[in-house]
N, C-alpha and C positions, 0 to 999 in steps of 0.2 A: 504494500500500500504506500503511498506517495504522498497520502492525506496528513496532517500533524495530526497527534494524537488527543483523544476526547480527553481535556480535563474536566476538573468541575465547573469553573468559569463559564465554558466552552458550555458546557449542560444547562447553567440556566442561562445563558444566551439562546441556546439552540430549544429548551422547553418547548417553546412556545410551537414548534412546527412540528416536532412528534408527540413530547409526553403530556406539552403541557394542557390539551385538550382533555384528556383521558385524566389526566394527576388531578384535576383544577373541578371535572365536574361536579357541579353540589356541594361545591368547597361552603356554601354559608347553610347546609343546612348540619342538623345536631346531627351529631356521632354518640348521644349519651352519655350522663355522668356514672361514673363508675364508683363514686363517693367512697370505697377505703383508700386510707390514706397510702396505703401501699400501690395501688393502682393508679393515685393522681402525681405520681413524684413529680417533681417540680425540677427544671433544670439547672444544677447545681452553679455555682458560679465559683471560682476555680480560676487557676493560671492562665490555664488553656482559653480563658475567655478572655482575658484581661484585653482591653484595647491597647495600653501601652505596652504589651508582652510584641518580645522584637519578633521576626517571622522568621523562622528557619528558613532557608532557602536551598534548593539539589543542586551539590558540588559540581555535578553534570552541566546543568539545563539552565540553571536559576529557577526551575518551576518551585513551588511549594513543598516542603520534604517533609514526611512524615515519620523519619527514624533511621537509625542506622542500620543499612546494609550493607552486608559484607567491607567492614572497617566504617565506613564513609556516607556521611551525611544526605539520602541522595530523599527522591521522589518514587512513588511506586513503578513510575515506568521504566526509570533509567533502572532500580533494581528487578525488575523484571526481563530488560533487555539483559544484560549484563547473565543475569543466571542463565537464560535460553543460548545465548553466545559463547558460554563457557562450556556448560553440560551437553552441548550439542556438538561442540568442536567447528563453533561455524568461524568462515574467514572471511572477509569483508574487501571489496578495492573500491580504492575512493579514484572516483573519474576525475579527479580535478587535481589539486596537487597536495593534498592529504593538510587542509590549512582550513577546513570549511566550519563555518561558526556552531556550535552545537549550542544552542538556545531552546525555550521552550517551546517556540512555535514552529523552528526549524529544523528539530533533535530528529526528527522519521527522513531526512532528505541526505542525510551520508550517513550511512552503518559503520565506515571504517573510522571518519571521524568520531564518531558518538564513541563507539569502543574504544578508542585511541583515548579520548576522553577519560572515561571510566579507571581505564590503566595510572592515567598520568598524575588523578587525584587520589590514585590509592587503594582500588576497589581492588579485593584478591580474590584470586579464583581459588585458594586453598578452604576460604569461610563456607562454602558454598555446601550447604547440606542437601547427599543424596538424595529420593524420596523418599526411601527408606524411613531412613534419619528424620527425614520431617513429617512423615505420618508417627514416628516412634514421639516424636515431641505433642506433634497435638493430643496421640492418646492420654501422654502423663498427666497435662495440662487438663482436659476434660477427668481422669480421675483426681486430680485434684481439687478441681471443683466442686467433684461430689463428696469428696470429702469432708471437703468446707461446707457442705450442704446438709451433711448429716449431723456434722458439729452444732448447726445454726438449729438442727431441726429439735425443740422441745418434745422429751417423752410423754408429755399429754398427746400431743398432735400425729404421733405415728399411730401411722393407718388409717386417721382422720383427714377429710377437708374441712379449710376453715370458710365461714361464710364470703370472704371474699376471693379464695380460691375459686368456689363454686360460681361466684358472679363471673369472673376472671373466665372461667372456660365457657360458661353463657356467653360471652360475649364473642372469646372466638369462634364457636361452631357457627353463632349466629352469622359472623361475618366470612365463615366458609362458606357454608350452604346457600350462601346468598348471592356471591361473586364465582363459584367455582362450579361449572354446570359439563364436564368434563367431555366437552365439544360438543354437546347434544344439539345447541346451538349455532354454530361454526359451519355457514353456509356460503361465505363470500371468500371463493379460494380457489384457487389455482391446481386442477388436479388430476395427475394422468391418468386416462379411462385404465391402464392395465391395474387400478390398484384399486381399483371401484369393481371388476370383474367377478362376479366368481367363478373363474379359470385361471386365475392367478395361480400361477403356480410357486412364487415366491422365492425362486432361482434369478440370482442379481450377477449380470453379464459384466465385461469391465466396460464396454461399451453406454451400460447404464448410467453410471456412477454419475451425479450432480444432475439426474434427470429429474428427481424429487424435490429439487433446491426450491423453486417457487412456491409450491406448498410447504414445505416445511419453512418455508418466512414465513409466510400468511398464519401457517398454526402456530408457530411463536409468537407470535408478534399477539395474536389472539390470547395464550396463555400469558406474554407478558400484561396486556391490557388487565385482566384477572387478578395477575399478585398483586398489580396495583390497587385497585379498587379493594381489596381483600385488606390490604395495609392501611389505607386511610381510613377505615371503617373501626380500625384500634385506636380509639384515643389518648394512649399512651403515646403512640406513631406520629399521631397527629401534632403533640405537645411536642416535638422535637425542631429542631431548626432545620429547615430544607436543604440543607446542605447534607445533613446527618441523614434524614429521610433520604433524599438518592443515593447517598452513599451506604446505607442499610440497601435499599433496591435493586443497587446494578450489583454488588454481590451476592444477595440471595434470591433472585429471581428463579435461576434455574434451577436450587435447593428447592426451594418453596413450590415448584411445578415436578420436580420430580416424586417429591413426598406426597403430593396433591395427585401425581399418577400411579402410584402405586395401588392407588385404594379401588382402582380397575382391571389393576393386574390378574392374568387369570393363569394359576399355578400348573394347570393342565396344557394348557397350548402353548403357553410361556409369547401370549401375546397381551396388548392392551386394548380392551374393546370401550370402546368411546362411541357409546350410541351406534351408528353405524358402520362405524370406520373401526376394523380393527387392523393392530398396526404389530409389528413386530420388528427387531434389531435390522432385517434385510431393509425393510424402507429407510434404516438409517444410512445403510447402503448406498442406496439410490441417494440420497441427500448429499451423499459425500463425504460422510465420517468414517474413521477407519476403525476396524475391528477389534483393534489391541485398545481401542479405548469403548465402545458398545458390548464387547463380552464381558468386563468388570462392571460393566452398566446393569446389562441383564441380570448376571451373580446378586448384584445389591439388591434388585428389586425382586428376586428370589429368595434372598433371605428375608428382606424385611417383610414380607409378604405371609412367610412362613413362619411371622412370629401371630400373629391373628388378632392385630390392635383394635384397639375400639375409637369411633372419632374421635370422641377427646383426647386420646391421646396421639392422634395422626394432628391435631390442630396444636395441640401444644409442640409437637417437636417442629409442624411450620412454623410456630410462633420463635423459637430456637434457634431455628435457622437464620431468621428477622432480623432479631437481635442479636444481632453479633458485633461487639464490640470491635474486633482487630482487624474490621472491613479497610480496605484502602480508603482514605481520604473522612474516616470517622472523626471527630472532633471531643465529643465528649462520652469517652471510655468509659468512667468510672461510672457515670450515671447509664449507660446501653446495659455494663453488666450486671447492675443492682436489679435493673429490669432484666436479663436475661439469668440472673441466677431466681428471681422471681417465677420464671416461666418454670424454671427445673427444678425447683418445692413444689410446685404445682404440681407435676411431672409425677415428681416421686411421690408425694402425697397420695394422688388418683391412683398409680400402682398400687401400691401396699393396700388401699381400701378395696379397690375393686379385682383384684389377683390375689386367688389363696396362695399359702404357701405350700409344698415349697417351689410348684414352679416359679414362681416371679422372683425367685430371690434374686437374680442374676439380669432379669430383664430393664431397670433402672440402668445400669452399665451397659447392657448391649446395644441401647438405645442411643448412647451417649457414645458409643463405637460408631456406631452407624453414622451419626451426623459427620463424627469425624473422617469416615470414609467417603461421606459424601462431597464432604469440601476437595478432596484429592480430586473426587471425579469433576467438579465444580475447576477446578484449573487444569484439566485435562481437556472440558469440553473447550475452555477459552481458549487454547491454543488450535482444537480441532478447527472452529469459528474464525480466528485469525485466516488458517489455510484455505478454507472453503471461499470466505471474503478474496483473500487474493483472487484464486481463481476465479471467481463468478460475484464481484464487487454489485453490482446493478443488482443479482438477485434479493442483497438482503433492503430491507424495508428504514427509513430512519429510526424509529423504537427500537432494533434490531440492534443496529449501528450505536446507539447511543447506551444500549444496555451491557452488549459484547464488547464493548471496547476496552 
């Protein structure tokens, strides 16, 4: 791609032409008070707000930096570039005489300089944690949350909900069931007769490949519509500053529709039936993703599937997803996590009440696995999305563009 890359800046500039019709509609009507005081948190005020707080700025680009990677003070992107450049063994030639400005609007226009860059301020390619190593971290991290979660939790209250738990998941299911109609809907699309047949036979040629592209914009682009409308409907969500809200959205979109698919998944066919359309890993095929990352796709929604959850608890681990504090371009951490160790009391709460023992002992953590393996799949799909974009750019939709980037 030749485009500079989406920041946030760039997103509420650009709002207005994709999300912001869809973000904005019935922005003045209620969303409901949810009156405990745990439900209304207020947002904290903190350093991170401070107007005289100086701005970190990436060593790289000068864009905005939101932490050190690999030694050096950069932006999500330049540490994103940086690790995909490393771990991939890629090499770069710069057309011009290797002297080209790497800026924030210019940083996508020479790869040799941007990496030249990176080297020259110090970025090491020794910091760079395998996957391995970094799914091994976010597990720790998630068991230690719940650790701290059991610590928090009073022995009056195991096995018990409290009354504002119970309001707490009224409110999500409410704003699942309301927003999430899992395509039944979804009639304005783009869509090859061979997958509407039933002669299909479900054998994907190489010839095929990217021939599903235009539907599957039009169905994303239709499920990202959804998580939206699904998030503003939490008042919690709503209480936060729009910067943090997109930045909660373009990283859990595809968590939050994939959890939201699963609960159509059919263990027998090992397909998705969405009203009329059933789908299976080969239409990802056709779309243009490649298999080394759709068959740990499938595994996940085979396991999770095979665990036999109940709504509320498929809406609280969306809700998990949501909130996630260590999103790119989050601002205020410590208040996303009070709300998302919120959702996972909840969590654990509704387990223990509604799961005898002793299966459930174990299902609290394997939930909290899951999310974890979700987010791996969640930056496997981004880079999928990058490839596909190169190739077939006009295919994807702006919502698409501004979500995937």
């Amino acid at each position: 791609m030749n485009n500079p890359e989406l920041d946030l800046s760039m997103i509420q500039s650009d709002w207005g032409s994709a999300m912001f019709s869809v973000y904005e509609e019935d922005s003045n009507s209620s969303c409901g008070s949810l009156g405990a005081s745990a439900l209304s948190l207020k947002t904290p005020e903190g350093e991170d707000n401070d107007p005289n707080a100086e701005e970190k700025l990436c060593a790289v680009c000068g864009d905005k930096a939101n932490g050190y990677h690999f030694h050096v003070l950069t932006c999500e992107g330049c540490k994103g570039f940086f690790r995909r450049s490393m771990t991939k063994g890629l090499t770069f030639t710069c057309p011009f005489t290797r002297s080209c400005p790497v800026s924030k609007a210019k940083r996508r226009r020479c790869q040799a300089c941007r990496l030249q860059k990176c080297l020259e301020v110090g970025m090491r390619k020794d910091m760079i944690l395998s996957d391995e190593a970094l799914m091994a971290r976010r597990e720790l991290r998630m068991r230690k949350k719940q650790e701290r979660l059991q610590r928090m939790q009073k022995p009056a209250e195991v096995g018990s909900l409290t009354e504002e738990q119970k309001q707490l998941i009224s409110i999500l299911t409410e704003a699942h069931r309301k927003h999430f109609d899992n395509l039944e809907h979804f009639v304005d699309y783009r869509m090859d007769q061979c997958l509407t047949s039933p002669h299909y036979s479900g054998l994907v040629t190489e010839g095929d490949t990217l021939k599903e592209l235009p539907h599957f914009a039009d169905m994303s682009t239709y499920l990202i519509q959804q998580v939206i409308k699904f998030a503003k409907e939490i008042p919690i969500f709503r209480a936060l500053s729009i910067d943090d809200q997109i930045s909660l959205l373009k990283g859990s979109t595809m968590e939050v529709s994939h959890l939201q698919f699963n609960t159509v998944f059919n263990l027998e066919t090992k397909m998705w039936e969405c009203g009329r359309l059933k789908l299976s890993i080969e239409h990802g095929v056709l779309t243009g993703f490649q298999r080394m990352y759709l068959e740990p796709l499938l595994k996940f929604h085979i396991s999770l599937r095979n665990l036999k959850l109940h709504e509320s608890e498929y809406v609280l681990m969306e809700a998990l997803a949501l909130f996630s504090p260590d999103r790119p371009g989050v601002i205020e951490h410590t208040h996303i996590d009070k709300i998302q160790e919120m959702m996972a009391m909840a969590l654990k709460c509704y387990i223990d009440y509604h799961h005898p023992l002793p299966g459930s002992r174990f299902l609290f953590a394997k939930l909290l696995s899951m999310l974890a393996e979700l987010r791996t799949l969640n930056e496997e799909n981004a880079k999928q999305m990058i490839h596909i974009q190169n190739v077939m750019e006009d295919a994807m939709t702006p919502l698409m563009k501004e979500i995937f980037s």
